[in-house]
C-alpha positions in Angstrom: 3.1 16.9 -38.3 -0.4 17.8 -37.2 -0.3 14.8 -34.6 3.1 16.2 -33.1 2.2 19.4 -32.9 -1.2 18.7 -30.9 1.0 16.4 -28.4 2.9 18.5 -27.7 0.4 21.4 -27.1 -1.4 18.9 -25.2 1.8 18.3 -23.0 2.0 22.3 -22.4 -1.0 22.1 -21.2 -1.1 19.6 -19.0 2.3 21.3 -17.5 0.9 24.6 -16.8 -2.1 22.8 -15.6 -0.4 21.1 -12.7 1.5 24.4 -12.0 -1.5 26.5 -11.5 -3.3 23.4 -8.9 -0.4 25.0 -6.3 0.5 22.8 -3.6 -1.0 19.5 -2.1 0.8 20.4 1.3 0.6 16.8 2.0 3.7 14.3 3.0 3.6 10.4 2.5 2.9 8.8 6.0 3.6 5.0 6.7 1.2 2.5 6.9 3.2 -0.3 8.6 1.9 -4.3 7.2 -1.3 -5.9 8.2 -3.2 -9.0 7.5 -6.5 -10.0 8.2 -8.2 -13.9 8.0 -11.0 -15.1 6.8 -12.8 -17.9 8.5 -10.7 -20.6 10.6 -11.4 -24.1 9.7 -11.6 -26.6 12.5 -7.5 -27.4 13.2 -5.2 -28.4 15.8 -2.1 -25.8 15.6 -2.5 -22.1 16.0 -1.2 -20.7 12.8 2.4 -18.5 12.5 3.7 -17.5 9.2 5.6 -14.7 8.1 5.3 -13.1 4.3 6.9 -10.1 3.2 7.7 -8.7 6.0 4.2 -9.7 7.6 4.2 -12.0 10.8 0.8 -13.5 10.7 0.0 -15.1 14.1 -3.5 -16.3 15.0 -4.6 -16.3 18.9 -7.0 -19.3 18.8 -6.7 -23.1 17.3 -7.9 -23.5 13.8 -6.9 -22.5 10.4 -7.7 -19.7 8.2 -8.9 -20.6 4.6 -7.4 -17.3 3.4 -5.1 -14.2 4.9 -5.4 -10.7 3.1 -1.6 -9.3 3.5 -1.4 -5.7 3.0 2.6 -4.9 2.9 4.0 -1.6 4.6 3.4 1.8 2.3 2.2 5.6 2.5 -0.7 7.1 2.3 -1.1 10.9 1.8 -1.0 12.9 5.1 -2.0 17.0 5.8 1.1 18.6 5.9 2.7 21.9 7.5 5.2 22.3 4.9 5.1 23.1 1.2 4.9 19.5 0.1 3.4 17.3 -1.9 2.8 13.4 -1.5 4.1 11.2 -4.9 3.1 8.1 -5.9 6.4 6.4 -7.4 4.8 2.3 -7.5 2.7 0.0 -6.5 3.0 -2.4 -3.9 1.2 -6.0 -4.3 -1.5 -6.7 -2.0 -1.3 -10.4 -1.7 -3.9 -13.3 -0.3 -2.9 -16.7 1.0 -4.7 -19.8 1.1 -4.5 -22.2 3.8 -5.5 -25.5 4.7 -6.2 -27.8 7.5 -4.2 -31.3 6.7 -5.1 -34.1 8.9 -2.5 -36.5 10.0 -3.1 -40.1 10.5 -1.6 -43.5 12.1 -3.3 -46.0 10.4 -6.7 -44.9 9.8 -7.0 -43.1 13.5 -6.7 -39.3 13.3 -4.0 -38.2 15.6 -4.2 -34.5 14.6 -3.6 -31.7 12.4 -1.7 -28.6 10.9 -2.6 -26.1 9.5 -0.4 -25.3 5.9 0.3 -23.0 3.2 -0.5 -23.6 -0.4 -0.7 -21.2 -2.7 -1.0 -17.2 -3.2 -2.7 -14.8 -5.5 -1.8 -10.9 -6.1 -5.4 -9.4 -5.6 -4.6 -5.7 -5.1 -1.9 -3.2 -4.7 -1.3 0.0 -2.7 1.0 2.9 -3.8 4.2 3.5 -2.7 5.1 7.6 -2.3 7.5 10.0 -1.7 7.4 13.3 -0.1 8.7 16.0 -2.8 9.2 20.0 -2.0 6.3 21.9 -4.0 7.8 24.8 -6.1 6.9 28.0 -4.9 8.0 30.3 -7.0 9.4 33.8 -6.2 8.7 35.0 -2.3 6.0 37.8 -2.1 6.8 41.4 -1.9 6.7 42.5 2.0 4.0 45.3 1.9 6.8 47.8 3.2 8.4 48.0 0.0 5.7 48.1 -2.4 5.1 51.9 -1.6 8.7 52.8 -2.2 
Protein backbone atom coordinates (compact mmCIF):
# COMPACT_ATOMS: atom_id res chain seq x y z
CA UNK A 1 0.00 0.00 0.00
CA UNK A 2 3.03 2.08 0.90
CA UNK A 3 4.58 1.33 -2.68
CA UNK A 4 1.18 2.68 -4.30
CA UNK A 5 0.85 5.48 -2.49
CA UNK A 6 4.53 6.78 -3.24
CA UNK A 7 3.87 6.07 -7.09
CA UNK A 8 1.44 7.79 -7.25
CA UNK A 9 2.74 10.85 -5.33
CA UNK A 10 5.61 10.43 -7.46
CA UNK A 11 3.37 10.69 -10.60
CA UNK A 12 1.81 14.07 -9.05
CA UNK A 13 4.80 15.29 -8.96
CA UNK A 14 6.15 14.72 -12.02
CA UNK A 15 2.70 16.20 -13.43
CA UNK A 16 2.92 19.49 -11.76
CA UNK A 17 6.48 19.44 -12.55
CA UNK A 18 6.03 19.57 -16.31
CA UNK A 19 3.28 22.11 -15.79
CA UNK A 20 5.26 24.70 -13.98
CA UNK A 21 8.50 24.18 -16.99
CA UNK A 22 5.76 26.46 -19.18
CA UNK A 23 6.16 26.29 -22.76
CA UNK A 24 9.06 24.89 -25.10
CA UNK A 25 7.59 27.34 -27.87
CA UNK A 26 9.21 25.01 -30.28
CA UNK A 27 7.52 23.10 -33.44
CA UNK A 28 8.95 19.84 -35.04
CA UNK A 29 10.80 20.90 -38.32
CA UNK A 30 11.69 18.28 -41.12
CA UNK A 31 14.82 16.96 -41.73
CA UNK A 32 14.30 15.41 -45.23
CA UNK A 33 16.73 11.74 -45.79
CA UNK A 34 20.44 11.77 -46.29
CA UNK A 35 23.18 9.38 -46.69
CA UNK A 36 26.67 9.66 -46.55
CA UNK A 37 29.66 6.88 -47.82
CA UNK A 38 32.42 5.77 -46.56
CA UNK A 39 35.45 5.01 -48.69
CA UNK A 40 34.89 3.77 -52.49
CA UNK A 41 36.65 0.67 -53.35
CA UNK A 42 38.23 0.46 -56.77
CA UNK A 43 34.88 -0.46 -59.23
CA UNK A 44 33.59 -0.09 -62.61
CA UNK A 45 29.76 1.16 -62.14
CA UNK A 46 28.85 4.30 -60.35
CA UNK A 47 26.57 3.13 -57.65
CA UNK A 48 22.47 4.00 -57.57
CA UNK A 49 20.37 2.47 -54.91
CA UNK A 50 17.35 3.58 -53.24
CA UNK A 51 16.43 2.56 -49.45
CA UNK A 52 13.63 3.93 -47.55
CA UNK A 53 12.84 6.52 -49.32
CA UNK A 54 16.70 7.43 -49.78
CA UNK A 55 18.16 7.61 -53.48
CA UNK A 56 21.76 7.04 -53.00
CA UNK A 57 23.68 8.09 -56.16
CA UNK A 58 27.50 8.34 -56.18
CA UNK A 59 29.16 10.95 -58.78
CA UNK A 60 32.38 9.09 -59.43
CA UNK A 61 33.27 5.15 -60.41
CA UNK A 62 33.92 2.91 -57.46
CA UNK A 63 32.07 1.48 -54.68
CA UNK A 64 31.37 2.47 -51.25
CA UNK A 65 32.20 -0.18 -48.50
CA UNK A 66 29.37 1.34 -46.39
CA UNK A 67 26.34 4.13 -46.70
CA UNK A 68 25.05 5.77 -43.41
CA UNK A 69 21.13 6.29 -44.33
CA UNK A 70 19.52 8.73 -42.15
CA UNK A 71 15.59 8.55 -42.99
CA UNK A 72 13.42 11.87 -43.11
CA UNK A 73 12.30 13.16 -39.33
CA UNK A 74 12.01 16.41 -37.07
CA UNK A 75 14.05 18.06 -35.12
CA UNK A 76 12.98 20.76 -32.60
CA UNK A 77 12.72 24.28 -34.13
CA UNK A 78 12.23 28.02 -32.16
CA UNK A 79 8.78 28.68 -32.57
CA UNK A 80 6.44 31.93 -32.62
CA UNK A 81 3.49 30.15 -31.24
CA UNK A 82 2.64 28.48 -27.95
CA UNK A 83 4.00 25.07 -28.92
CA UNK A 84 5.85 22.49 -27.95
CA UNK A 85 7.86 19.86 -30.15
CA UNK A 86 6.95 15.89 -29.15
CA UNK A 87 8.79 13.08 -29.62
CA UNK A 88 6.21 10.19 -30.46
CA UNK A 89 9.10 7.29 -32.05
CA UNK A 90 12.08 6.54 -33.30
CA UNK A 91 13.14 6.23 -36.68
CA UNK A 92 16.01 3.54 -37.55
CA UNK A 93 19.13 4.95 -38.73
CA UNK A 94 20.38 2.28 -41.00
CA UNK A 95 24.10 1.45 -42.64
CA UNK A 96 24.60 -0.59 -45.76
CA UNK A 97 27.42 -2.55 -46.89
CA UNK A 98 28.63 -2.85 -50.27
CA UNK A 99 30.86 -4.61 -52.36
CA UNK A 100 32.86 -4.52 -55.43
CA UNK A 101 32.20 -8.11 -57.39
CA UNK A 102 34.42 -8.77 -60.26
CA UNK A 103 33.11 -10.44 -63.29
CA UNK A 104 35.11 -12.69 -65.34
CA UNK A 105 35.28 -14.65 -68.91
CA UNK A 106 37.43 -17.33 -68.28
CA UNK A 107 40.01 -16.13 -66.02
CA UNK A 108 40.31 -12.42 -67.86
CA UNK A 109 38.60 -9.73 -65.80
CA UNK A 110 36.08 -7.94 -67.94
CA UNK A 111 34.70 -5.69 -65.20
CA UNK A 112 32.78 -4.96 -62.23
CA UNK A 113 29.67 -3.92 -60.17
CA UNK A 114 29.28 -2.71 -57.43
CA UNK A 115 26.36 -4.75 -55.02
CA UNK A 116 24.41 -4.70 -52.00
CA UNK A 117 24.80 -7.22 -49.19
CA UNK A 118 23.66 -6.68 -46.10
CA UNK A 119 22.40 -3.92 -43.50
CA UNK A 120 22.68 -3.20 -39.84
CA UNK A 121 20.24 -0.70 -37.66
CA UNK A 122 23.11 1.47 -35.97
CA UNK A 123 21.12 4.44 -34.73
CA UNK A 124 17.73 6.08 -34.67
CA UNK A 125 16.39 9.59 -34.77
CA UNK A 126 13.07 10.79 -33.22
CA UNK A 127 10.13 11.22 -34.89
CA UNK A 128 7.80 14.51 -33.35
CA UNK A 129 4.83 16.16 -33.42
CA UNK A 130 3.94 19.71 -32.91
CA UNK A 131 1.38 19.92 -29.90
CA UNK A 132 -0.50 23.37 -28.57
CA UNK A 133 1.17 24.16 -24.99
CA UNK A 134 -1.64 24.79 -22.39
CA UNK A 135 -1.84 28.16 -21.38
CA UNK A 136 -4.02 28.53 -18.88
CA UNK A 137 -6.46 31.33 -18.18
CA UNK A 138 -5.58 34.82 -20.29
CA UNK A 139 -4.12 37.63 -18.05
CA UNK A 140 -6.18 40.28 -16.62
CA UNK A 141 -5.83 43.60 -19.01
CA UNK A 142 -4.36 46.17 -16.52
CA UNK A 143 -7.67 48.35 -17.23
CA UNK A 144 -9.71 46.24 -15.12
CA UNK A 145 -7.69 45.35 -12.30
CA UNK A 146 -8.37 48.90 -10.74
CA UNK A 147 -12.15 48.53 -11.07
Amino acid sequence: MKICLALLGAALASTSLEAQAGCTWERAGTVAGSWTSGPLASCDSVLTFEFGGVVIRQQQAGCPLFVLVTPQHEVAERSERATRARAFAQAPVTTLFFRCEHEYFLIFPIGSACTYFDRAITGGVDRMQTEACETGKAPVPVEEVGQ
